[in-house]
Backbone as numpy.savetxt, mean C-alpha at the origin, in Angstrom:
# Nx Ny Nz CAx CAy CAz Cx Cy Cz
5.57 30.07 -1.53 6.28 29.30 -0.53 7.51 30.07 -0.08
7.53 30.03 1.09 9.33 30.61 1.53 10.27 29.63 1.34
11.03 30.32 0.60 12.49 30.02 0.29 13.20 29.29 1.62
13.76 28.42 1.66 14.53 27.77 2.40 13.68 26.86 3.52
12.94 26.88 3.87 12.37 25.96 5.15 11.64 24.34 4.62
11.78 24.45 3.28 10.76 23.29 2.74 11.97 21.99 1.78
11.71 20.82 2.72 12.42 19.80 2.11 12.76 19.71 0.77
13.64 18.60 0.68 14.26 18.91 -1.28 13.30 17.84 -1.81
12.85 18.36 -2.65 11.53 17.49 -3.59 11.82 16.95 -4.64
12.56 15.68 -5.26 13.06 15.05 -5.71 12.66 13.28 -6.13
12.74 13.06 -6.98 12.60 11.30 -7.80 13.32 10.78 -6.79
12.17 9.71 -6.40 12.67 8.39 -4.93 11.81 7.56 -5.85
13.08 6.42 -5.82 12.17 4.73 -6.34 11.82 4.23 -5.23
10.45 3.81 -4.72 9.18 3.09 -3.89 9.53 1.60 -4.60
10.12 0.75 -3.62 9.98 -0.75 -4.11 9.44 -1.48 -3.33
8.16 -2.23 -3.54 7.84 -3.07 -2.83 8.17 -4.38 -2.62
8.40 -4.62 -1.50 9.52 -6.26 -1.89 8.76 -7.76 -2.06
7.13 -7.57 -1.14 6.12 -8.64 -1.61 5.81 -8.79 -2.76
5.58 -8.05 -3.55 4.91 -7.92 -4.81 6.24 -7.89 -6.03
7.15 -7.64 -5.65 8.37 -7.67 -6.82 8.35 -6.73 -7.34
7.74 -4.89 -6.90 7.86 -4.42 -8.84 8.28 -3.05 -7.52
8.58 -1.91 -8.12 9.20 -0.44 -8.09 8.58 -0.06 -8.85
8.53 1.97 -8.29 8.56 2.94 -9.39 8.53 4.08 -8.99
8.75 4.47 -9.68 9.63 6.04 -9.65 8.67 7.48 -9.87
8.54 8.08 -8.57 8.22 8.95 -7.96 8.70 10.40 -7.61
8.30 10.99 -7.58 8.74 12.43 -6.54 8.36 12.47 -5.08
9.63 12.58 -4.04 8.94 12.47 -2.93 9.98 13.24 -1.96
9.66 13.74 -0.43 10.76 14.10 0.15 11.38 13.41 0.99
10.97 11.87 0.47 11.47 11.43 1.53 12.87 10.69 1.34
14.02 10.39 2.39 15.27 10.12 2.32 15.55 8.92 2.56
16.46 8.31 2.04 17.28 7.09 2.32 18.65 7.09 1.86
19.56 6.30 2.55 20.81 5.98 2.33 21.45 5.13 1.24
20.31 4.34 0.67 20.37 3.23 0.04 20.41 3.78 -1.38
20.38 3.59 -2.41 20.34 4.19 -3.82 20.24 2.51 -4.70
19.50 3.07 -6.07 19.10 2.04 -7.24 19.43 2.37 -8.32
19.55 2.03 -9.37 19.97 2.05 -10.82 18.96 1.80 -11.43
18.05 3.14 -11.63 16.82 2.72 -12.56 16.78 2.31 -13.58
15.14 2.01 -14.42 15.58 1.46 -15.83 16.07 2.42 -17.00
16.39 4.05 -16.84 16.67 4.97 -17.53 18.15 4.96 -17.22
19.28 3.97 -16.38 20.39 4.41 -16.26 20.77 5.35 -14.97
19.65 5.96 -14.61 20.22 7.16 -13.46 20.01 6.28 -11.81
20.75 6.84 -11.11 20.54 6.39 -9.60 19.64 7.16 -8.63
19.00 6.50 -7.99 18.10 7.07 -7.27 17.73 6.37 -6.18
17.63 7.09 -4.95 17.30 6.71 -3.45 16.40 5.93 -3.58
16.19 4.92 -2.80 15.22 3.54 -2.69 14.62 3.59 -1.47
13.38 3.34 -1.54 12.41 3.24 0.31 12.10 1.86 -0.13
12.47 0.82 0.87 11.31 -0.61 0.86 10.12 -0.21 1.48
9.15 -0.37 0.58 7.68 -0.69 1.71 6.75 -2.24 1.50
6.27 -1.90 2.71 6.13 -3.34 2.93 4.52 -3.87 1.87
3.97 -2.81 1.69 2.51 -2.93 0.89 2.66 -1.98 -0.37
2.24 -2.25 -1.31 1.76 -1.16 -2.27 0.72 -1.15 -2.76
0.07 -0.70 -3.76 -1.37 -0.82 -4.83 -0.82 -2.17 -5.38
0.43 -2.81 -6.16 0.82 -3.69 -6.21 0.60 -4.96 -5.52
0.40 -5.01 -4.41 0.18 -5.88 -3.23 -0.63 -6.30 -2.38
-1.74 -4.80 -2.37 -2.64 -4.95 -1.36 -3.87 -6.02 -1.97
-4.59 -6.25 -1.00 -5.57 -7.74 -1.33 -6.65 -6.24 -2.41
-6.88 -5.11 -1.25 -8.10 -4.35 -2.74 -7.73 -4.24 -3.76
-6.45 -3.97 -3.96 -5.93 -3.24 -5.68 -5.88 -4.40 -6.53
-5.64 -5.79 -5.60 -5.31 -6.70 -6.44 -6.41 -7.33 -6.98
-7.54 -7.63 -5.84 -8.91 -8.21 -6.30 -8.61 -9.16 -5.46
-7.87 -9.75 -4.68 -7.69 -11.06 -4.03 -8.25 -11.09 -2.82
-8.87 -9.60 -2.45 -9.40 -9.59 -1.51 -10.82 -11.08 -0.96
-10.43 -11.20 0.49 -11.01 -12.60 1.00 -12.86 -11.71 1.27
-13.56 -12.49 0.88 -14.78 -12.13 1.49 -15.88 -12.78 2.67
-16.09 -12.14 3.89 -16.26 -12.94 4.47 -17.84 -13.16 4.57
-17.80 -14.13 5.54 -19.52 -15.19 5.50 -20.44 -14.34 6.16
-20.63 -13.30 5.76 -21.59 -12.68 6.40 -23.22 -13.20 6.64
-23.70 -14.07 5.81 -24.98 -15.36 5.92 -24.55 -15.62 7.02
-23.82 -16.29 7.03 -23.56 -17.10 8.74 -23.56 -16.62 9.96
-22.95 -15.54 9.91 -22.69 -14.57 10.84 -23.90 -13.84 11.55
-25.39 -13.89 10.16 -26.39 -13.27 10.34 -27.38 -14.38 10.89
-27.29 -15.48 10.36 -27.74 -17.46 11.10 -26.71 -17.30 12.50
-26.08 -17.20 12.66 -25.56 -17.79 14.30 -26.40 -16.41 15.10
-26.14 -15.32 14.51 -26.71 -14.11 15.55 -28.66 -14.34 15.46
-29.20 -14.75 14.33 -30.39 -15.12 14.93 -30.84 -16.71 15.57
-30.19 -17.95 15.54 -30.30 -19.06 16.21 -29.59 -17.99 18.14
-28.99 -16.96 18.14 -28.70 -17.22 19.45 -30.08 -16.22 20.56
-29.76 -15.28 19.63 -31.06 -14.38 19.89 -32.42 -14.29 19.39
-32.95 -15.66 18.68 -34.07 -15.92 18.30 -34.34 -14.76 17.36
-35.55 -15.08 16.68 -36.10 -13.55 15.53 -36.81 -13.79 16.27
-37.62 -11.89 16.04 -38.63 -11.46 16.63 -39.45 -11.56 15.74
-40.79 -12.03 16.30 -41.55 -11.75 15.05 -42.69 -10.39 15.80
-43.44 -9.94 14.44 -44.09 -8.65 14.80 -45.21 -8.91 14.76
């Protein structure tokens, strides 16, 4: 890598604010804001709005939809063919 052109690569706490939980990362990315981790040290904070924490896949809460029905209304409209 060349020396000097590449961002500072550094521990950023990721908190997600739906889900309630943080954690502590390496990342280049910046904020103004700073946290008091659970080791005592301070470290830049990003809110995001989703995490693995949060999302409906990671969680399992994912909704599943009526695909039967979906496959009954599309043949009551377009009749089955028969062969």
């Amino acid at each position: 890598m060349k020396p000097g052109i590449h961002p500072e690569y550094r521990p950023v706490v990721f908190r997600d604010r739906a889900a309630n939980h943080a954690f502590l990362t390496r990342s280049t990315a910046t904020s103004d804001r700073t946290v008091e981790w659970e080791d005592g040290n301070t470290y830049p904070v990003i809110d995001v709005e989703i995490s693995s924490a949060s999302h409906p896949f990671y969680t399992a809460t994912q909704r599943v939809l009526d695909t039967a029905g979906r496959v009954e209304r599309f043949q009551r409209r377009y009749g089955r063919r028969e062969r």
